[in-house]
N, C-alpha and C positions, 0 to 999 in steps of 0.2 A: 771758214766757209761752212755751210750750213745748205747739205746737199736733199733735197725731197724729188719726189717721185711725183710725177705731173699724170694722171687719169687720161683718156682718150678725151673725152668733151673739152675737158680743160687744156688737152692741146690744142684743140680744133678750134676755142671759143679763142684761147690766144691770140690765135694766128689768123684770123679768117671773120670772127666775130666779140673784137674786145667789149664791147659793150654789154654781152654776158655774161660775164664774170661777177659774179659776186663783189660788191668794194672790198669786202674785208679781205676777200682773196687775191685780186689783183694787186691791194696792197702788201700783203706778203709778200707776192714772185715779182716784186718790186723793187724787195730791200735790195741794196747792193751785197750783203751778205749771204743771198741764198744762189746757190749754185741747180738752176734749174734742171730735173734729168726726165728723158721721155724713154720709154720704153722701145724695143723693134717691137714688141707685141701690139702697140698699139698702133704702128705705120702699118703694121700685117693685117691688125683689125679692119683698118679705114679704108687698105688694098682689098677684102673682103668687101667689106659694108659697099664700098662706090662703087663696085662690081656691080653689085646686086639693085644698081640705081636708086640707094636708101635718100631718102629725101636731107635727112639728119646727118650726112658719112657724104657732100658732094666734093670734098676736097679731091684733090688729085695725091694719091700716097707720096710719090716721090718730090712732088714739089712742098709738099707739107712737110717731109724730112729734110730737104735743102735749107728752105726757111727756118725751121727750129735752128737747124747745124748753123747759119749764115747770122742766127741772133743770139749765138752762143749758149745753147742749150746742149747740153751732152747724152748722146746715145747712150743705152743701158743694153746691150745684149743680154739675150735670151739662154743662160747656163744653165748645164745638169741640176747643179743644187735647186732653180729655180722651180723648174719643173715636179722634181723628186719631190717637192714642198708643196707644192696642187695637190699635192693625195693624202697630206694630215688636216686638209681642212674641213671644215662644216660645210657641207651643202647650204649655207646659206643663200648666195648668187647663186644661179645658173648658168650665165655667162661665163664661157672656158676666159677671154680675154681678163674680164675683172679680176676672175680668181688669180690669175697668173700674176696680177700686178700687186696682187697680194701677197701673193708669197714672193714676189720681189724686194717689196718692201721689207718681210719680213726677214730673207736670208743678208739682205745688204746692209739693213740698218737704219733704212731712210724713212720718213715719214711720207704717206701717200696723201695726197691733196686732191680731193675730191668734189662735186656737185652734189655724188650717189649715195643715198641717204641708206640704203640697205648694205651700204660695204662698211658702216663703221661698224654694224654688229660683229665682225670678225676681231677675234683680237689681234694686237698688232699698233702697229705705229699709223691708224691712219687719221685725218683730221678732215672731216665734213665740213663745207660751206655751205 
């Protein structure tokens, strides 16, 4: 099994608008091989974002983590290590949520799957569509 880290849009396009997805990336979190995983940072982001009535964030947080859990995507909680790992990176993003899924990516192992064309400048395990 071949576990990756799924970005915020990229959960939200999953679940709500497939039809965004890049083909080459929907065909990855496709294989029967890859074990889909979503961040809490990012159900925290989108409980943020649809707060603030973002046009882009109108999911509902909690019914958007019921769904990923209910089509077998698995939660990533938010650890010391993860955190501790936001403060060796590059100010490249400004966004606290991206960075954080960066360095998730980077202390777990997984590779992040992304739309966000300014996150592969970080090193790290991530793969841009």
């Amino acid at each position: 099994m071949t576990r990756v880290l799924l970005d915020t849009h990229v959960l939200l396009w999953s679940q709500n608008w497939p039809e965004r997805l890049p083909a080459t990336l929907y065909e990855v979190m496709a294989r029967p091989e890859m074990e889909l995983v979503f961040s809490t940072a990012s159900v925290w982001e989108v409980a943020i974002k649809h707060s603030q009535a973002r046009a882009d964030f109108q999911a509902d947080p909690g019914v958007l983590r019921q769904k990923l859990l209910d089509t077998g995507y698995v939660e990533l909680p938010v650890l010391g290590p993860h955190a501790v790992t936001v403060a060796t990176l590059p100010w490249i993003h400004k966004d606290p949520f991206d960075r954080l899924l960066v360095a998730q990516a980077i202390v777990e192992g997984v590779e992040l799957l992304t739309v966000d064309e300014l996150l592969a400048r970080y090193p790290g395990p991530i793969r841009v569509f």
